[in-house]
C-alpha positions in Angstrom: -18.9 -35.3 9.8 -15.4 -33.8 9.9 -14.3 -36.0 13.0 -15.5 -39.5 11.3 -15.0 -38.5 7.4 -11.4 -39.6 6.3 -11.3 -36.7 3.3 -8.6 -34.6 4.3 -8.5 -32.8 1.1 -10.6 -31.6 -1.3 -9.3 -30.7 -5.3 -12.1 -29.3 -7.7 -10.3 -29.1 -11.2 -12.1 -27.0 -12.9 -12.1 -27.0 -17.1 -13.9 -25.4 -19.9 -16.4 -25.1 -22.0 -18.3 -28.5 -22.7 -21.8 -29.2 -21.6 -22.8 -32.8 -20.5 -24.4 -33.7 -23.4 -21.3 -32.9 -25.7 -19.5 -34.8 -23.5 -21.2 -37.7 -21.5 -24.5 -37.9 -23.8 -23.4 -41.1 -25.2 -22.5 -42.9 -21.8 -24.5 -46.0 -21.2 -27.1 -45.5 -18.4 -26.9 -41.9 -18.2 -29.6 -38.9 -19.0 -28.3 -38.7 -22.6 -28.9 -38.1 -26.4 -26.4 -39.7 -28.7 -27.4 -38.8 -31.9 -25.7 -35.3 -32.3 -22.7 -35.0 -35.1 -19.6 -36.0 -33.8 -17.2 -33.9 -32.3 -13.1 -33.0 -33.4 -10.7 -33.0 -31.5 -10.0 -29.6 -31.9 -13.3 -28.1 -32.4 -13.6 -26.0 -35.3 -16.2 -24.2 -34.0 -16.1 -21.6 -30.6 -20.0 -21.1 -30.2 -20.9 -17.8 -28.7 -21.7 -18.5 -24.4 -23.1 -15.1 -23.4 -26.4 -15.0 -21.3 -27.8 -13.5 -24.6 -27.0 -16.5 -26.3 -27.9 -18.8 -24.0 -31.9 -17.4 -23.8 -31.4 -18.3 -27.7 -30.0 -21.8 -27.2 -32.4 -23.5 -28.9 -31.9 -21.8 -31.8 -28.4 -21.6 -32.0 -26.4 -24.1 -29.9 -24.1 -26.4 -31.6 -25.2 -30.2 -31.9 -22.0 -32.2 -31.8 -21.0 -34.6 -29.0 -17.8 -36.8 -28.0 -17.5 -40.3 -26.7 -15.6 -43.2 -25.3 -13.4 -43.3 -28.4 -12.8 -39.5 -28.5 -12.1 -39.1 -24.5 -11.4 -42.2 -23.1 -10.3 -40.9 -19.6 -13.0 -39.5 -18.8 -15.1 -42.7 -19.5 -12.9 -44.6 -18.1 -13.1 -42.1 -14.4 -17.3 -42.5 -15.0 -16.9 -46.2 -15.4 -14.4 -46.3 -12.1 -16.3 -43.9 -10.1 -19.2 -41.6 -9.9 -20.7 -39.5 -13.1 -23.2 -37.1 -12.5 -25.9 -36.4 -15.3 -28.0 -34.0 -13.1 -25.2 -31.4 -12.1 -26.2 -27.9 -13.6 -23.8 -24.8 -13.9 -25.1 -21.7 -11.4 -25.3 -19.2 -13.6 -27.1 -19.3 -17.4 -24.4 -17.6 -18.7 -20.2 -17.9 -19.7 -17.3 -18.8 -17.3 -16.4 -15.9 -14.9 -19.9 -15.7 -12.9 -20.0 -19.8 -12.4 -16.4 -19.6 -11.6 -17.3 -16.6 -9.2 -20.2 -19.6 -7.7 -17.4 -22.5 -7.1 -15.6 -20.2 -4.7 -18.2 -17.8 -3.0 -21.5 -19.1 -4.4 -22.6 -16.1 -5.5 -22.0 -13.9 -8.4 -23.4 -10.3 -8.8 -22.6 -10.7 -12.8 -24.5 -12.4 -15.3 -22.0 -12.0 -18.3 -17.9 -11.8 -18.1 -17.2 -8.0 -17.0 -16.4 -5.8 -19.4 -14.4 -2.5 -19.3 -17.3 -0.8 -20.5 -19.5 -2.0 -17.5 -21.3 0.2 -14.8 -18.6 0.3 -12.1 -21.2 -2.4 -9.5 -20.2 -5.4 -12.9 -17.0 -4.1 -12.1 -14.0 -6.4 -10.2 -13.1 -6.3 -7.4 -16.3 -7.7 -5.9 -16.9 -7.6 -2.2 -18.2 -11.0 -1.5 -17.5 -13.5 1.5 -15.4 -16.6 -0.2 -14.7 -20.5 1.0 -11.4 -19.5 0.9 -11.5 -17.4 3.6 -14.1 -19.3 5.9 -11.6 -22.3 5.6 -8.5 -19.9 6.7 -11.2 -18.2 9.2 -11.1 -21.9 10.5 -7.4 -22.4 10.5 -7.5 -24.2 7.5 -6.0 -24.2 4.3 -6.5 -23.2 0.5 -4.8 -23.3 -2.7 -5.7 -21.3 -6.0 -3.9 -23.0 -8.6 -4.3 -21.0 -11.7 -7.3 -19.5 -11.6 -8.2 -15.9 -12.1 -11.7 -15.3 -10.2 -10.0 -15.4 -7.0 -8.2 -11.9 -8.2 -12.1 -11.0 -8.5 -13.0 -11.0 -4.9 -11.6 -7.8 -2.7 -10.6 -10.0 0.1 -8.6 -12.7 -1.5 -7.0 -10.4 -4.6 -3.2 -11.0 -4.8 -3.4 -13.9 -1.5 -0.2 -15.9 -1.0 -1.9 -18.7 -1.7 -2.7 -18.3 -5.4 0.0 -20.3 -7.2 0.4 -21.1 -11.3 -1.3 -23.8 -12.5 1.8 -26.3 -12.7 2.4 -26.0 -9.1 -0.6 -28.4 -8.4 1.1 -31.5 -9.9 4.4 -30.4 -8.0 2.4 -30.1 -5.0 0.8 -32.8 -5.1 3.5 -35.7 -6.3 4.8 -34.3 -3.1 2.0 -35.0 -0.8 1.9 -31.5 0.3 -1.8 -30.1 -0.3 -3.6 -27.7 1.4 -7.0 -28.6 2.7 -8.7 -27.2 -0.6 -7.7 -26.5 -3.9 -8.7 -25.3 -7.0 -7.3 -26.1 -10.3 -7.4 -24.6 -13.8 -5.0 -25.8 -16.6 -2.5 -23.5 -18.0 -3.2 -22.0 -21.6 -4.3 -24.4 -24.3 -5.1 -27.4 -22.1 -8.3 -26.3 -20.8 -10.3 -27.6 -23.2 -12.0 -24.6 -23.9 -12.9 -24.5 -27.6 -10.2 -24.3 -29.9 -8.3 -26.2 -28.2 -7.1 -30.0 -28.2 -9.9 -32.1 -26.3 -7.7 -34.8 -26.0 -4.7 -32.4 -24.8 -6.4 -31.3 -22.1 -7.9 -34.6 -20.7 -4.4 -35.7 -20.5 -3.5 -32.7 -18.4 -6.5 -33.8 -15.7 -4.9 -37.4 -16.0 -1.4 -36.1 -14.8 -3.3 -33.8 -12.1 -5.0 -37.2 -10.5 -2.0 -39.5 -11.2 0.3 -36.8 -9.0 -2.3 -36.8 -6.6 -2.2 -40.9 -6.8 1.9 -40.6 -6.8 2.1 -38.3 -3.6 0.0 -40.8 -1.3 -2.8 -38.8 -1.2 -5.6 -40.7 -2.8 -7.4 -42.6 0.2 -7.7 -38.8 1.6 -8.8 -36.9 -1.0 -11.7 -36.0 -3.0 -11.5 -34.9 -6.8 -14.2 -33.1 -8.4 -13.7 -33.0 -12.5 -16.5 -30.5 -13.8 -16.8 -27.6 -16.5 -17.6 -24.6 -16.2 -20.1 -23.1 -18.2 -22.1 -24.7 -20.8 -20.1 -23.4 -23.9 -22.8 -23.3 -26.1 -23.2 -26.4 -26.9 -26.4 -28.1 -26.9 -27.8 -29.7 -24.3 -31.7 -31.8 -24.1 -32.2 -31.2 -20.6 -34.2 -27.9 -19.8 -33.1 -26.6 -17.0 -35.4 -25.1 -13.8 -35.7 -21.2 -13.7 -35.4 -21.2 -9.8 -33.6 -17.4 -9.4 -34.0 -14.1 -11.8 -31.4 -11.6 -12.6 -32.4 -8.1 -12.6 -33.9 -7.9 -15.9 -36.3 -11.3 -15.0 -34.6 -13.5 -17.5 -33.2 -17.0 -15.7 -30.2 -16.6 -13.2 -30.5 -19.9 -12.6 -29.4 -22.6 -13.0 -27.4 -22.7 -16.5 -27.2 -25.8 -19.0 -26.0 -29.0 -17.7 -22.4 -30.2 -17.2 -20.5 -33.1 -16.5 -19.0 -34.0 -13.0 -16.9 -36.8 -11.6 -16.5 -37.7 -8.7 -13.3 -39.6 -8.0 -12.2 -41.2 -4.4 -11.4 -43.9 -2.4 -14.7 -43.7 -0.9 -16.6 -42.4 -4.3 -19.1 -44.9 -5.4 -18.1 -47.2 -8.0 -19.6 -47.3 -11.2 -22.6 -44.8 -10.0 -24.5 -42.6 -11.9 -25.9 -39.9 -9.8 -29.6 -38.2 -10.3 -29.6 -36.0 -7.3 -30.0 -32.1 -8.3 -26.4 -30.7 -8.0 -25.0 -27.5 -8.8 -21.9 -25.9 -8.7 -22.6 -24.0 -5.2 -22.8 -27.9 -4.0 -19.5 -28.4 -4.4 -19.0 -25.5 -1.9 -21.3 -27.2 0.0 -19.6 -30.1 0.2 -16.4 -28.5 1.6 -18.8 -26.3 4.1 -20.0 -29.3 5.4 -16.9 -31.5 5.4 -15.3 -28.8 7.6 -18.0 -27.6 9.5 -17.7 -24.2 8.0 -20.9 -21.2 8.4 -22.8 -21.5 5.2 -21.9 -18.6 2.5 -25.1 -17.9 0.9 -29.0 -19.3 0.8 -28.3 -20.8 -2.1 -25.7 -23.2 -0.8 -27.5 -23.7 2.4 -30.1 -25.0 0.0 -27.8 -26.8 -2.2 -27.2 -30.6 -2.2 -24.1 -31.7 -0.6 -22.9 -34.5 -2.8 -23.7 -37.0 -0.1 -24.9 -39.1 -2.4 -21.5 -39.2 -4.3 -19.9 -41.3 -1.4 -20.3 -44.2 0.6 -17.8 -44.3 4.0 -18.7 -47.2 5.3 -17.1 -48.9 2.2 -13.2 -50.0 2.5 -10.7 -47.5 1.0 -11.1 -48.3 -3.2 -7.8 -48.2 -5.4 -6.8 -45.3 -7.6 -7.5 -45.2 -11.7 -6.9 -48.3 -13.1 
């Protein structure tokens, strides 16, 4: 795959805070409701994420969704290019362990750590990461922003962790390395209370500098989110791994996931089981890279995402 595959570089922005129903429920052809209360702008609400909640969602998660008038970009990406409506988060819990999954695929917290944790839900955790299988393999990686990656005991304070306004920089230049992560800076993550719109802006300028620095018809963009924010979602999903106490591991609440390329298929709605671990699949298998954990080995690759033998698409319109 790595000889004949003309993705040199892989960028998995990563935002906050929205599961797929608050955001994509309302796009035509996809697994969605689109009768929940419409969503602000700036949300005025910051439901409570915690595993806790979560086992309580049906109770308690807010009913309030956004559509192609309140976040036009991203329509307009999942009109372009691929939208995924089966892509779950790893873990049924906040952002730190399914950030932990997008880089090592495996988290050994359920909940964001917590001073007053038992020192094993303590940082730094010793866990084999893709960054360091793709620099194992003489390749390179790029932490734009992110804090997980401070988490991990062998890539805590790399080199190759930059702020989160380098990527654009980087980028517009056509200087990437082989994979990066990116987080926006402060309030443009969209994680509730922040500016929706504000932050989907910020992922526009992260693709267009991509676009800018000749980089498109070699790259592969993942848009996703990272946990399910407790917001509500309809689709219930499969208990296929425990935590410790026997309450669901896995997977979390739905999110959404674009897939943007020259090679991404146009105008697709995807219904193949993904997971966060696949995008780590994806890379693994891109770059012939040893497999992390079971649960990537198992995962789906995003095959379906992409169609090579297609001529090299344009960027956004």
């Amino acid at each position: 795959m790595a000889n004949a595959n003309p993705i040199k570089h892989v960028v998995i922005i990563v935002k906050e805070n929205h599961a797929f129903d608050n955001y994509f429920g309302t796009f035509p052809g996809a697994n969605g409701v689109s009768n929940l209360t419409p969503a602000t702008d700036i949300p005025d609400v910051s439901p409570a994420h915690d595993h806790q909640t979560w086992l309580r969602r049906a109770q308690v998660a807010a009913s309030e969704q956004y559509n192609a008038q309140t976040i036009p970009s991203y329509f307009s990406y999942a009109q372009q290019f691929t939208l995924c409506d089966n892509y779950f988060t790893d873990v049924a819990g906040p952002s730190t362990p399914n950030h932990l999954m997008l880089v090592a695929g495996d988290s050994p917290v359920i909940n964001n750590p917590h001073k007053s944790d038992p020192p094993p839900l303590q940082p730094p955790f010793n866990l084999p990461s893709l960054p360091e299988n793709l620099a194992n393999a003489g390749l390179t990686w790029g932490n734009y922003g992110g804090y997980v990656f401070d988490m991990i005991t062998n890539l805590e304070g790399s080199s190759s962790t930059y702020t989160s306004d380098k990527f654009a920089t980087d980028a517009a230049a056509g200087n990437l390395p082989t994979v990066s992560w990116v987080y926006a800076p402060g309030t443009l993550s969209e994680h509730p209370k922040d500016s929706v719109s504000q932050g989907m802006a910020w992922t526009v300028s992260q693709v267009n500098a991509i676009v800018k620095g000749g980089l498109w018809d070699s790259t592969a963009i993942f848009i996703t989110w990272d946990d399910w924010g407790g917001w509500y979602d309809h689709v219930d999903p499969q208990n296929v791994e425990q935590w410790s106490d026997g309450t669901q591991f896995r997977y979390g609440t739905r999110v959404g996931c674009l897939v943007l390329s020259a090679y991404a298929k146009r105008g697709y709605i995807s219904k193949v089981l993904h997971s966060h671990v696949s995008l780590v699949k994806f890379c693994e298998n891109l770059y012939s890279l040893p497999p992390l954990t079971t649960r990537v080995t198992d995962a789906d690759g995003m095959d379906d995402c992409f169609d090579f033998t297609q001529p090299a698409g344009g960027p956004p319109a």
